[in-house]
mmCIF file of the N, C-alpha and C atoms, coordinates in Angstrom:
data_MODEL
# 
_entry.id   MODEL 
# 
loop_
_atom_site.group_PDB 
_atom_site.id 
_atom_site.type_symbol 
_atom_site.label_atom_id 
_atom_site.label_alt_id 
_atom_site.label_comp_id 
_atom_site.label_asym_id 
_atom_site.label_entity_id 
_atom_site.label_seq_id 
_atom_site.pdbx_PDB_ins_code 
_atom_site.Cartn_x 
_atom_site.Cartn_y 
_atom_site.Cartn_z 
_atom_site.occupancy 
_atom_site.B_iso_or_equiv 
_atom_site.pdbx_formal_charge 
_atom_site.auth_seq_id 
_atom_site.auth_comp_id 
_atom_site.auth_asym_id 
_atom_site.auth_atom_id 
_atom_site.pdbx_PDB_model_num 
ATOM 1   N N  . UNK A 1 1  ? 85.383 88.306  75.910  1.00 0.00 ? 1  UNK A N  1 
ATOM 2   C CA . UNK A 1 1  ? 86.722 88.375  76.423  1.00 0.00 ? 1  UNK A CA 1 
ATOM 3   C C  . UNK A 1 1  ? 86.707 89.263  77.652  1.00 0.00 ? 1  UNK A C  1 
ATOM 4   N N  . UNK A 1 2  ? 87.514 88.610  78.461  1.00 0.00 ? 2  UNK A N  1 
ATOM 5   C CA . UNK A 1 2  ? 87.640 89.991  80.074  1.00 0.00 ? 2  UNK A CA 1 
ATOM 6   C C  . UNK A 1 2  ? 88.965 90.386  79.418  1.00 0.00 ? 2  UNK A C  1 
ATOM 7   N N  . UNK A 1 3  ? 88.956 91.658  80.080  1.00 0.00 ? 3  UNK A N  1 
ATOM 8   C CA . UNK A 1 3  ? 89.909 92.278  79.945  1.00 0.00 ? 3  UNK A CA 1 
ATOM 9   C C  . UNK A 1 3  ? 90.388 93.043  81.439  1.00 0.00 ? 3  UNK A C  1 
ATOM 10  N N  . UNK A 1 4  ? 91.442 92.729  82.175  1.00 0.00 ? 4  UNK A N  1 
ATOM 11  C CA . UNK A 1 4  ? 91.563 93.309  83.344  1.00 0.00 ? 4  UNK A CA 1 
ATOM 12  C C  . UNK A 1 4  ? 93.002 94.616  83.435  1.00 0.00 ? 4  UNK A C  1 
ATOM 13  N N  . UNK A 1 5  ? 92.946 95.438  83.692  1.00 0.00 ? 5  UNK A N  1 
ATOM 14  C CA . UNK A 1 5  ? 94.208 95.976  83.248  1.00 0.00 ? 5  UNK A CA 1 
ATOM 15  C C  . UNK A 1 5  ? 94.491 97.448  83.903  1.00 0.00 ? 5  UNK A C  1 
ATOM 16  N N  . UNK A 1 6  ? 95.123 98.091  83.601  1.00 0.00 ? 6  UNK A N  1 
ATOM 17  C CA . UNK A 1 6  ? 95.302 99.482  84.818  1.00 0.00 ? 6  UNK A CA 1 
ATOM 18  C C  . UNK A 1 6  ? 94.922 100.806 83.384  1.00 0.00 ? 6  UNK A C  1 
ATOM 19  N N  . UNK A 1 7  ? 95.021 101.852 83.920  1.00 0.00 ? 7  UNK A N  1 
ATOM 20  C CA . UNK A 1 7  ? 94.311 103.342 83.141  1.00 0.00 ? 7  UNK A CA 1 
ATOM 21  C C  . UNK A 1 7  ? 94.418 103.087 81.992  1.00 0.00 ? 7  UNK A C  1 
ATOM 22  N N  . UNK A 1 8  ? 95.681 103.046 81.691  1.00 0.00 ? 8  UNK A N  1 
ATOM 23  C CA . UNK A 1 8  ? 96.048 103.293 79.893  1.00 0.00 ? 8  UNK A CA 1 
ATOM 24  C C  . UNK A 1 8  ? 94.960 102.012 79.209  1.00 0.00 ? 8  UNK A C  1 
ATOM 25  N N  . UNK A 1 9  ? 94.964 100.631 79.454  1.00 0.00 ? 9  UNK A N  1 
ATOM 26  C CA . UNK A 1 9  ? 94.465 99.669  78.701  1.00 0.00 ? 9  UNK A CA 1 
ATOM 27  C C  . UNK A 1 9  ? 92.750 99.823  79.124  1.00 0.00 ? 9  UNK A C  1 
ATOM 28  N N  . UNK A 1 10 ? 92.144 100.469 80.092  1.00 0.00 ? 10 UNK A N  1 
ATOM 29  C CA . UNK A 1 10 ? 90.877 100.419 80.509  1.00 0.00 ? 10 UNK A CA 1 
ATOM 30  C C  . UNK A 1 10 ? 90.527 101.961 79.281  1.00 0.00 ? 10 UNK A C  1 
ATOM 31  N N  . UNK A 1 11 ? 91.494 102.831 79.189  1.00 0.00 ? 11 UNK A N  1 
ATOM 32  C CA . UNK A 1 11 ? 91.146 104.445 78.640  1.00 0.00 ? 11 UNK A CA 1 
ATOM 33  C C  . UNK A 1 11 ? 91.052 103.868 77.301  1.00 0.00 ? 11 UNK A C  1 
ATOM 34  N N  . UNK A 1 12 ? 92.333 102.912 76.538  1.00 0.00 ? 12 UNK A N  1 
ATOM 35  C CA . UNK A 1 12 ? 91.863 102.545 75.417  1.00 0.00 ? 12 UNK A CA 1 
ATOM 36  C C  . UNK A 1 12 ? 90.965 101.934 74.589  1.00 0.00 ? 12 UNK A C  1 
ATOM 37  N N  . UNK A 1 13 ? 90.282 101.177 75.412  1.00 0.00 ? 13 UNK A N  1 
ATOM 38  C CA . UNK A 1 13 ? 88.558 100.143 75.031  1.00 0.00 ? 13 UNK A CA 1 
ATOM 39  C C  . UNK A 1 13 ? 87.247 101.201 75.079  1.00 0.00 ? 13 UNK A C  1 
ATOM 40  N N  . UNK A 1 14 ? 87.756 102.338 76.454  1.00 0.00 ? 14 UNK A N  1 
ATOM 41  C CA . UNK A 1 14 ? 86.382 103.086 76.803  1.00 0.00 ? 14 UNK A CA 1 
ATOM 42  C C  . UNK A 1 14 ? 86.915 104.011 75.248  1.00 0.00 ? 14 UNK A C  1 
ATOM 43  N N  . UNK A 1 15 ? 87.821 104.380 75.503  1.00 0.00 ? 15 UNK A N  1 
ATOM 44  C CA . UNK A 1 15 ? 88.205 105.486 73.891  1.00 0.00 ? 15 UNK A CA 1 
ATOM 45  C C  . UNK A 1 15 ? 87.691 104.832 72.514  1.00 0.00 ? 15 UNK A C  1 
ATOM 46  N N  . UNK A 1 16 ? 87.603 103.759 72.379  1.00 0.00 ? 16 UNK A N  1 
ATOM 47  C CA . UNK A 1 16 ? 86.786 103.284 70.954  1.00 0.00 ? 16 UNK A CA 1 
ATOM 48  C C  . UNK A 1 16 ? 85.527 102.732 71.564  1.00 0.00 ? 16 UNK A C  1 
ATOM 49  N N  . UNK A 1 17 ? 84.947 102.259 72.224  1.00 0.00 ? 17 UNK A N  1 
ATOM 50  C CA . UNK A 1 17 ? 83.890 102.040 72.886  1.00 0.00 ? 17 UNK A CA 1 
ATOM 51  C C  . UNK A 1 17 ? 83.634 100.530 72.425  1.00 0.00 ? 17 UNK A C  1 
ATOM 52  N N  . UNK A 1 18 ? 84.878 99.855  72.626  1.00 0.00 ? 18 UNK A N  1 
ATOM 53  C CA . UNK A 1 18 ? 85.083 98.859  72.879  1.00 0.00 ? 18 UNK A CA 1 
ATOM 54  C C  . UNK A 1 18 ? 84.765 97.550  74.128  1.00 0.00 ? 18 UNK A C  1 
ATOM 55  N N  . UNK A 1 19 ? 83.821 97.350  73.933  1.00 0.00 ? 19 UNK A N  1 
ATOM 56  C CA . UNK A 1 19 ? 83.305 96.764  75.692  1.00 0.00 ? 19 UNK A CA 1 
ATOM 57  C C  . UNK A 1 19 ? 81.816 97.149  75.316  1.00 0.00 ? 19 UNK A C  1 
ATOM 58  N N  . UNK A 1 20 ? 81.385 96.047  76.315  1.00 0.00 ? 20 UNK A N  1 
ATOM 59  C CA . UNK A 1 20 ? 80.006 95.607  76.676  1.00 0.00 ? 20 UNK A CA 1 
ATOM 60  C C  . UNK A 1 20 ? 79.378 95.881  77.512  1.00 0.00 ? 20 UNK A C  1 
ATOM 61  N N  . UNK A 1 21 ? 80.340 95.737  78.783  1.00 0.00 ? 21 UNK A N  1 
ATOM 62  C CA . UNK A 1 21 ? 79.893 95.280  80.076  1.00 0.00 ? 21 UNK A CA 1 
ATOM 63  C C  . UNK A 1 21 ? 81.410 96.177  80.839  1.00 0.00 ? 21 UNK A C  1 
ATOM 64  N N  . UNK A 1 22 ? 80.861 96.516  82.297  1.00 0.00 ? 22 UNK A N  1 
ATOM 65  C CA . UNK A 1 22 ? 82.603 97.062  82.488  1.00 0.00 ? 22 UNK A CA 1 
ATOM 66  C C  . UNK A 1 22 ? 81.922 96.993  84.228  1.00 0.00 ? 22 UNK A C  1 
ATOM 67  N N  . UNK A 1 23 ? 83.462 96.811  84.873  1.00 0.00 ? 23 UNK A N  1 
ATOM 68  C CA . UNK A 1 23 ? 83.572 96.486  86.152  1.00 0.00 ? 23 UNK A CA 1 
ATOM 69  C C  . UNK A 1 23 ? 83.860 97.025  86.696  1.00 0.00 ? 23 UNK A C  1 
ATOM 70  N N  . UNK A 1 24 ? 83.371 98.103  87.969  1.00 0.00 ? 24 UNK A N  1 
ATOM 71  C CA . UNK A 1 24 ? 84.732 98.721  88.351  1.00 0.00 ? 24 UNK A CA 1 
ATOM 72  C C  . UNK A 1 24 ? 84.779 98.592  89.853  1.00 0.00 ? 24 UNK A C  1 
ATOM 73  N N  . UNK A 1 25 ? 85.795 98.756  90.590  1.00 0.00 ? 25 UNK A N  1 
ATOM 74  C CA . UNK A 1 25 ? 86.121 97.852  91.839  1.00 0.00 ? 25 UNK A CA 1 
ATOM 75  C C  . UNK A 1 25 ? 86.901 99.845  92.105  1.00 0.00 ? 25 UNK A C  1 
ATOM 76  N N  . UNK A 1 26 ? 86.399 100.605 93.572  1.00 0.00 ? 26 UNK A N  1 
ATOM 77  C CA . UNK A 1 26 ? 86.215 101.305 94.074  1.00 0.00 ? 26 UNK A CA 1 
ATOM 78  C C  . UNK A 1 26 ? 87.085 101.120 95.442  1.00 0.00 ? 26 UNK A C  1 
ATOM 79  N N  . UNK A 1 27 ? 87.816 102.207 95.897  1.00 0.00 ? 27 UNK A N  1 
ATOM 80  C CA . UNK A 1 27 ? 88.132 101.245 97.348  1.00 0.00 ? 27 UNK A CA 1 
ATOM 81  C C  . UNK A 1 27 ? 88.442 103.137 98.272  1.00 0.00 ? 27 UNK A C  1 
ATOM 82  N N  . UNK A 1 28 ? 87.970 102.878 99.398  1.00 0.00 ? 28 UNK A N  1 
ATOM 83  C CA . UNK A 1 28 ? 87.988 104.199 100.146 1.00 0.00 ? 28 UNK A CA 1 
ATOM 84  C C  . UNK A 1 28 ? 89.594 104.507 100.276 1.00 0.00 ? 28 UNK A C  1 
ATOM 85  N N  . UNK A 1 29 ? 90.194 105.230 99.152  1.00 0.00 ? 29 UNK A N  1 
ATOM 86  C CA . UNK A 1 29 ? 91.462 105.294 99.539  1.00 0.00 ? 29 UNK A CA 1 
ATOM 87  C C  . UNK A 1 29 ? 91.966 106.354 98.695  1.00 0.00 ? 29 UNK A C  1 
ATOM 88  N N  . UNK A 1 30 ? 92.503 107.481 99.295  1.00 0.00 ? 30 UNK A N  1 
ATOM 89  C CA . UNK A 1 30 ? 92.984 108.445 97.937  1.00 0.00 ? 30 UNK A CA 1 
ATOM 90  C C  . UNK A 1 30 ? 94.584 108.502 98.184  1.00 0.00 ? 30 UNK A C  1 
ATOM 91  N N  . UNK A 1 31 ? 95.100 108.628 96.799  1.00 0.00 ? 31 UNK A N  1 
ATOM 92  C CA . UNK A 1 31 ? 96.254 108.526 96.160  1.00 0.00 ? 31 UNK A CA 1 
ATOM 93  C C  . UNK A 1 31 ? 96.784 109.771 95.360  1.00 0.00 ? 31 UNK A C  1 
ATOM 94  N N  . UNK A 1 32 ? 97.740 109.643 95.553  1.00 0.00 ? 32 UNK A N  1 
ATOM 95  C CA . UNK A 1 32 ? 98.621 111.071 94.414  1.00 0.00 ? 32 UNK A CA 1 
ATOM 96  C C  . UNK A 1 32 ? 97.795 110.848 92.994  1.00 0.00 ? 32 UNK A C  1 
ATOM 97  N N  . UNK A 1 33 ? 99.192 111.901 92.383  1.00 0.00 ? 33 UNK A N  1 
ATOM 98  C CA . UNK A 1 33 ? 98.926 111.762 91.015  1.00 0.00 ? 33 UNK A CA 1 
ATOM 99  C C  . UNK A 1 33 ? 99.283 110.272 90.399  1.00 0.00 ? 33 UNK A C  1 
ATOM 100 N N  . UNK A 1 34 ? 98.677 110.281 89.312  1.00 0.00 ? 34 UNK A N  1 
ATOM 101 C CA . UNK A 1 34 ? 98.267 108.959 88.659  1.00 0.00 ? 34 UNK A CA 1 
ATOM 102 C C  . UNK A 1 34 ? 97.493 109.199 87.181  1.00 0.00 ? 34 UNK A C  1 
ATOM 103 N N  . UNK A 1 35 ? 97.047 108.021 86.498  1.00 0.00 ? 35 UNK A N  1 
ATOM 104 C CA . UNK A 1 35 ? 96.781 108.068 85.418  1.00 0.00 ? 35 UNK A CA 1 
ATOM 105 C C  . UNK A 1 35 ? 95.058 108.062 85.677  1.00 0.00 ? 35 UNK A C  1 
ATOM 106 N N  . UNK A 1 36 ? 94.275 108.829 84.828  1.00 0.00 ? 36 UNK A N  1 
ATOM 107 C CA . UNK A 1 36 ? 92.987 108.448 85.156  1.00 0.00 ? 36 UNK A CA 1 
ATOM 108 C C  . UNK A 1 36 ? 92.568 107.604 84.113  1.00 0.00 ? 36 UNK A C  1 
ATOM 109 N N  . UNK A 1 37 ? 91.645 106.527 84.136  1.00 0.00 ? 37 UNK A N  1 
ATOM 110 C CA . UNK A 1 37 ? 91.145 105.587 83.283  1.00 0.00 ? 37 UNK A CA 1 
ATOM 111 C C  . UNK A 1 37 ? 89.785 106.663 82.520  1.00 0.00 ? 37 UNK A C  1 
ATOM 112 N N  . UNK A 1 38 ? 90.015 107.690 82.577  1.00 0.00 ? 38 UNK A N  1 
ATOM 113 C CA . UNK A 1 38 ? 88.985 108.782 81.429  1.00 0.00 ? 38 UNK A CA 1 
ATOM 114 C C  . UNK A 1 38 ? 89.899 109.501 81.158  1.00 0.00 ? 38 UNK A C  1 
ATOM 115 N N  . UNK A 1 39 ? 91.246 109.511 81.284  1.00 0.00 ? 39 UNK A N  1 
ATOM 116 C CA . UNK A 1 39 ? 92.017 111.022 80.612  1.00 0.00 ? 39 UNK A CA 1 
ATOM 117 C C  . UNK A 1 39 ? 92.114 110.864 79.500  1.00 0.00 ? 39 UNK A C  1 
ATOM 118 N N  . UNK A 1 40 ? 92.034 110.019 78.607  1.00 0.00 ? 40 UNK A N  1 
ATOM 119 C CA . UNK A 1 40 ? 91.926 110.706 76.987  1.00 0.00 ? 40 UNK A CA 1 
ATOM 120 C C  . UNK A 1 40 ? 90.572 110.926 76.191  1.00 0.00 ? 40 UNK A C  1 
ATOM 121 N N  . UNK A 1 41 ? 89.182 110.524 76.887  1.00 0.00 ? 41 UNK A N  1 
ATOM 122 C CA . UNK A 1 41 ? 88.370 110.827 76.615  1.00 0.00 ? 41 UNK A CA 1 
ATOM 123 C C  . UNK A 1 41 ? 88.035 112.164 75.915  1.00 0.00 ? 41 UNK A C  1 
ATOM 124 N N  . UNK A 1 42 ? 87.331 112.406 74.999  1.00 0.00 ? 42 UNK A N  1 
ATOM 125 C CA . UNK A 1 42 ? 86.970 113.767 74.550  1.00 0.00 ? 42 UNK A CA 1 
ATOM 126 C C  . UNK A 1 42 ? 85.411 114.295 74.856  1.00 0.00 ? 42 UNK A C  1 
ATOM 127 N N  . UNK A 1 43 ? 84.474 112.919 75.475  1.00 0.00 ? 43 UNK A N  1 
ATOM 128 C CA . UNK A 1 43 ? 83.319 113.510 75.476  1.00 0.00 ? 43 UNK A CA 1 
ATOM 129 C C  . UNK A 1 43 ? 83.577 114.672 76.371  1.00 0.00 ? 43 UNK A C  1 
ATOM 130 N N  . UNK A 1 44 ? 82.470 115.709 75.703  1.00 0.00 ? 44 UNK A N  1 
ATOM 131 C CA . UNK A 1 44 ? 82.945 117.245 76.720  1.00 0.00 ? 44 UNK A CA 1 
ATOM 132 C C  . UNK A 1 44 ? 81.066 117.622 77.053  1.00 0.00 ? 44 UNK A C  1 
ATOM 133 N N  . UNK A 1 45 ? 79.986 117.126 76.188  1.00 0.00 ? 45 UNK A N  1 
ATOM 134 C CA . UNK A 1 45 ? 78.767 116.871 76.701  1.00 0.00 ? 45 UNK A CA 1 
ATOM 135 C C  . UNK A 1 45 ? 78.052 115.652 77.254  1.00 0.00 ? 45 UNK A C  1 
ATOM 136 N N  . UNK A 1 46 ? 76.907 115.701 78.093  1.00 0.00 ? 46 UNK A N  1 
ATOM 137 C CA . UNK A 1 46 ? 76.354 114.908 78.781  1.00 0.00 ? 46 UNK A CA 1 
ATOM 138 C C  . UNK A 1 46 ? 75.716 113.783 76.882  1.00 0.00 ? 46 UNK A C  1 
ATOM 139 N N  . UNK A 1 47 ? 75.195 114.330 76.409  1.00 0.00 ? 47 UNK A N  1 
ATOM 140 C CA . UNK A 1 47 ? 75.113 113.439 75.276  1.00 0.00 ? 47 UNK A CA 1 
ATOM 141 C C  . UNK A 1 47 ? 76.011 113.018 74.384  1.00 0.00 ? 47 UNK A C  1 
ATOM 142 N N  . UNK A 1 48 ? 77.274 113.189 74.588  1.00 0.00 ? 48 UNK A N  1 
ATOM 143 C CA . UNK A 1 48 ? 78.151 112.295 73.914  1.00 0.00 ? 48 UNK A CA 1 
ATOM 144 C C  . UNK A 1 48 ? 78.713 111.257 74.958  1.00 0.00 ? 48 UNK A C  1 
ATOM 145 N N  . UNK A 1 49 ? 78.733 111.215 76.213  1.00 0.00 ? 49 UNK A N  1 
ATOM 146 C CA . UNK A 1 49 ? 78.827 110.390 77.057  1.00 0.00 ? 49 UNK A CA 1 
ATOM 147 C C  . UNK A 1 49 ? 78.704 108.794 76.932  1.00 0.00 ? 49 UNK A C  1 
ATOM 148 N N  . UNK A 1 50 ? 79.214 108.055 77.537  1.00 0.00 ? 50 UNK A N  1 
ATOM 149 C CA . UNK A 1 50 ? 79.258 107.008 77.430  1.00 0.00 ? 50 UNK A CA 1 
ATOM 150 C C  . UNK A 1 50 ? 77.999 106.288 78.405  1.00 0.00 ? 50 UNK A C  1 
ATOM 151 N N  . UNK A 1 51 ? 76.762 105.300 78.061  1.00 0.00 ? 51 UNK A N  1 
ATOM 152 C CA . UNK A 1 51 ? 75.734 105.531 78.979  1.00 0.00 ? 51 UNK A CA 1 
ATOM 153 C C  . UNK A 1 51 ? 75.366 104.436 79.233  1.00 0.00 ? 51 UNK A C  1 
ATOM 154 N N  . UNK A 1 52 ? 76.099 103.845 80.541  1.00 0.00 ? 52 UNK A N  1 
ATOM 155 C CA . UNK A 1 52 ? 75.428 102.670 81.375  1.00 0.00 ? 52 UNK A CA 1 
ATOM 156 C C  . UNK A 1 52 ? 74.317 102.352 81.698  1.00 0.00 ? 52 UNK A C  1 
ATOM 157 N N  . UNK A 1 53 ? 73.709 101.170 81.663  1.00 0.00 ? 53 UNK A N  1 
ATOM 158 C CA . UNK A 1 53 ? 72.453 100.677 81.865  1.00 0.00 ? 53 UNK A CA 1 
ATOM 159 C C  . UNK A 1 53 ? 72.831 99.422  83.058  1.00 0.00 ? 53 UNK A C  1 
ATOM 160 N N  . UNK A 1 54 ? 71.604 99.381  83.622  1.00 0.00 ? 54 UNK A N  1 
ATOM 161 C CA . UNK A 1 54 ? 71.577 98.379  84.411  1.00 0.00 ? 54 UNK A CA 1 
ATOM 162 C C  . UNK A 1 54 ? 72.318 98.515  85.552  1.00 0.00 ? 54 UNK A C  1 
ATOM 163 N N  . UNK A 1 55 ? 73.115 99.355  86.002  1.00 0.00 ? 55 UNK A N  1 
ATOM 164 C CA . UNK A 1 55 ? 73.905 99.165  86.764  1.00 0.00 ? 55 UNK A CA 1 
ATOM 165 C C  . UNK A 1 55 ? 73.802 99.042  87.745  1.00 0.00 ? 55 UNK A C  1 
ATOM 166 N N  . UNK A 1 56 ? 74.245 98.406  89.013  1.00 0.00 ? 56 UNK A N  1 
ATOM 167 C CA . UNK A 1 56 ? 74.030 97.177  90.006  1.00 0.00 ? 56 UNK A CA 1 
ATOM 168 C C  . UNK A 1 56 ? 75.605 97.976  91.486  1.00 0.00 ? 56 UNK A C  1 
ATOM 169 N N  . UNK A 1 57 ? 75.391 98.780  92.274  1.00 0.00 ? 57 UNK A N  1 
ATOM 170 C CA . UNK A 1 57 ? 76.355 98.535  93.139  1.00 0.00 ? 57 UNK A CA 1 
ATOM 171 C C  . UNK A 1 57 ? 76.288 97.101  94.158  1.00 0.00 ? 57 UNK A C  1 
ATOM 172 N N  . UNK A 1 58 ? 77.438 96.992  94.414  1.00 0.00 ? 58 UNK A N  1 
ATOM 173 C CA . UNK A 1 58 ? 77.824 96.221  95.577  1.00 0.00 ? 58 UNK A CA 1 
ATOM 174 C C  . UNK A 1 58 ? 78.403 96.055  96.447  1.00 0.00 ? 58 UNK A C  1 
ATOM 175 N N  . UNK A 1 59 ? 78.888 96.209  97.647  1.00 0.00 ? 59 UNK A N  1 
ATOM 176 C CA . UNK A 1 59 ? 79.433 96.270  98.984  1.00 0.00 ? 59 UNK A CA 1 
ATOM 177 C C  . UNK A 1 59 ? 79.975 94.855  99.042  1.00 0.00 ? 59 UNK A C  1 
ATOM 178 N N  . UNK A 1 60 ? 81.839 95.284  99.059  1.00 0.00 ? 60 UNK A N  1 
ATOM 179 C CA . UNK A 1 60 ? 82.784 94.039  99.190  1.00 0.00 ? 60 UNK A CA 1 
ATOM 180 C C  . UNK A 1 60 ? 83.210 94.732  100.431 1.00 0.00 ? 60 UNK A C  1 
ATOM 181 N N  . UNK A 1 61 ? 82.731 94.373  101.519 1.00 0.00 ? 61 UNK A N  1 
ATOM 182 C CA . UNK A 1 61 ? 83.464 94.529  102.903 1.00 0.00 ? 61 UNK A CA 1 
ATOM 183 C C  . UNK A 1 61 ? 83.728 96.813  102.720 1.00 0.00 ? 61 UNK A C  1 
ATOM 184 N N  . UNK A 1 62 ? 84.918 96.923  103.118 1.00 0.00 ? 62 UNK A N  1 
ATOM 185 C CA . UNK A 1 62 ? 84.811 98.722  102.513 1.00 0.00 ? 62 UNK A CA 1 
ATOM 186 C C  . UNK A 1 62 ? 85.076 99.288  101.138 1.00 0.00 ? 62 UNK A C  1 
ATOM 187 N N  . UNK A 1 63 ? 85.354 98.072  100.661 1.00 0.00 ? 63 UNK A N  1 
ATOM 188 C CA . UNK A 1 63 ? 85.198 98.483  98.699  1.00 0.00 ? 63 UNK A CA 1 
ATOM 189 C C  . UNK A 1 63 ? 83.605 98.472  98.331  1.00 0.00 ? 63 UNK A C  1 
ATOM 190 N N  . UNK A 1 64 ? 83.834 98.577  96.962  1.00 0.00 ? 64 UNK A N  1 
ATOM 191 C CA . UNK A 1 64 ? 82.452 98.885  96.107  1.00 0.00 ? 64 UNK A CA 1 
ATOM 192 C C  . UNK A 1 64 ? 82.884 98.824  94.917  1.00 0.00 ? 64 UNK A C  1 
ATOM 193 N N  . UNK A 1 65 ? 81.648 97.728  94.490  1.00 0.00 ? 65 UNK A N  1 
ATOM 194 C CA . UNK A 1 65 ? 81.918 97.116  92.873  1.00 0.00 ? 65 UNK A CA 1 
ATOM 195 C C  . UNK A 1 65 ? 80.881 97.486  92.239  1.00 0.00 ? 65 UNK A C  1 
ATOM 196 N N  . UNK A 1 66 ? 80.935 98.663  90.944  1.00 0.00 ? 66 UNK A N  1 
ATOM 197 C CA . UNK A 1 66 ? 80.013 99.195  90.238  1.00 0.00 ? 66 UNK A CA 1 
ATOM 198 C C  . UNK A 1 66 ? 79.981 97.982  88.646  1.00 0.00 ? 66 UNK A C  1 
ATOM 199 N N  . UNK A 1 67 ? 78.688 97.312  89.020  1.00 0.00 ? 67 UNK A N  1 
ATOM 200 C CA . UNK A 1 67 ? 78.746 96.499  87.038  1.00 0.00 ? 67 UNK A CA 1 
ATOM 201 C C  . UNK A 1 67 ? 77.178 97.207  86.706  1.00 0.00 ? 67 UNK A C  1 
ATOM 202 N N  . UNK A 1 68 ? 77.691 96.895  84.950  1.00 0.00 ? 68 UNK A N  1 
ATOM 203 C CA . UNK A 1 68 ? 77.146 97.852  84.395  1.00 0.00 ? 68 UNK A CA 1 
ATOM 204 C C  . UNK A 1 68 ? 77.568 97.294  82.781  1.00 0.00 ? 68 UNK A C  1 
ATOM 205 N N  . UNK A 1 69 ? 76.436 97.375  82.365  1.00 0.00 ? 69 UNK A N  1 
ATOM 206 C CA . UNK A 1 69 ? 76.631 97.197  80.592  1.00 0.00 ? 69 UNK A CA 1 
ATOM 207 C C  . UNK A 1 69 ? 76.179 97.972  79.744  1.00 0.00 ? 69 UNK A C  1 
ATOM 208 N N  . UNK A 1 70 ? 75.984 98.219  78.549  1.00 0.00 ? 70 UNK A N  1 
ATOM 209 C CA . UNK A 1 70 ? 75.515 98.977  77.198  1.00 0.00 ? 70 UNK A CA 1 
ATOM 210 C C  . UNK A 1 70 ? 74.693 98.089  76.520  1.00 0.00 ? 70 UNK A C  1 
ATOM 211 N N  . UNK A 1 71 ? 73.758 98.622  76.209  1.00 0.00 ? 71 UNK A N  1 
ATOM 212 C CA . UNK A 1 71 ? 72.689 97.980  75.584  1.00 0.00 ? 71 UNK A CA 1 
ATOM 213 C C  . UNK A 1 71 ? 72.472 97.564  74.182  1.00 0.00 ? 71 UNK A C  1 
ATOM 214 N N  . UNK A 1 72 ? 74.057 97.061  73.637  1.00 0.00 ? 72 UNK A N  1 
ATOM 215 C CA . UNK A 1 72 ? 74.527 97.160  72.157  1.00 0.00 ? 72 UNK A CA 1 
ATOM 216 C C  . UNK A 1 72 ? 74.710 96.014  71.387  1.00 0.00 ? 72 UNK A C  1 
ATOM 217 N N  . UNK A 1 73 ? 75.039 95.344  70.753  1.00 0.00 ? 73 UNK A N  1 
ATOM 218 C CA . UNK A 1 73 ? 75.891 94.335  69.882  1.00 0.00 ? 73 UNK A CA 1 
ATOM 219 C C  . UNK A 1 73 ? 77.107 95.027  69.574  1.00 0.00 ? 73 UNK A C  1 
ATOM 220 N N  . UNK A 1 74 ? 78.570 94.423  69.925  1.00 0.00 ? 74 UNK A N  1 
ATOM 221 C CA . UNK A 1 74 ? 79.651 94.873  69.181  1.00 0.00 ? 74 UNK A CA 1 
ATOM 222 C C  . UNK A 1 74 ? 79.611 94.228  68.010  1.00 0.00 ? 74 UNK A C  1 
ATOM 223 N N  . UNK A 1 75 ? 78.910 93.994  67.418  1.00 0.00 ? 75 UNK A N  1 
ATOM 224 C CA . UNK A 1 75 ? 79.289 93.563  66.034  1.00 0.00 ? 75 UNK A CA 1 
ATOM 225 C C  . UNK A 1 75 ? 78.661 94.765  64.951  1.00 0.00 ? 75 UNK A C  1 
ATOM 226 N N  . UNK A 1 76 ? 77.811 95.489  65.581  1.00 0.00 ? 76 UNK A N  1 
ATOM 227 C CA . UNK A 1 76 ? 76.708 96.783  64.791  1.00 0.00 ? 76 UNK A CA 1 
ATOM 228 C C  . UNK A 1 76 ? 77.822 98.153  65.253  1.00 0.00 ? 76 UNK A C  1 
ATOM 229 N N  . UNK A 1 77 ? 78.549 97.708  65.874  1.00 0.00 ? 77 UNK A N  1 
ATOM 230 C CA . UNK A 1 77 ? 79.383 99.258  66.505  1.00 0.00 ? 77 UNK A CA 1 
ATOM 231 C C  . UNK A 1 77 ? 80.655 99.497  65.311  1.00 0.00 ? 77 UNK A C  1 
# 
């Protein structure tokens, strides 16, 4: 399933570690306050972290698309 969606619905999949594979689309532009897609996270060490493999940048014109998966079965999680 894709799932495309803004902080709250991206914080809730990374918060159960829900997801496989994750996309993220980067763009040279800073903004006020806002929601961060890690603010409810609790990892507070580098080994409880959440830990991408494979990951692949890419250059969309002045954006940047980070993919990246986990090396898991959701069905064993």
């Amino acid at each position: 399933i894709y799932i495309e969606g803004g902080a709250k619905l991206i914080n809730s999949f990374l918060k159960v570690n829900l997801f496989d594979r994750i996309s993220i689309y980067t763009a040279p532009k800073i903004l006020g306050s806002g929601i961060s897609p890690t603010e409810e996270l609790e990892f507070l060490k580098i080994d409880e972290s959440i830990h991408l493999e494979d990951s692949v940048w890419t250059k969309l014109g002045q954006d940047m698309l980070l993919e990246s998966k986990r090396n898991i079965c959701l069905q064993d999680s």
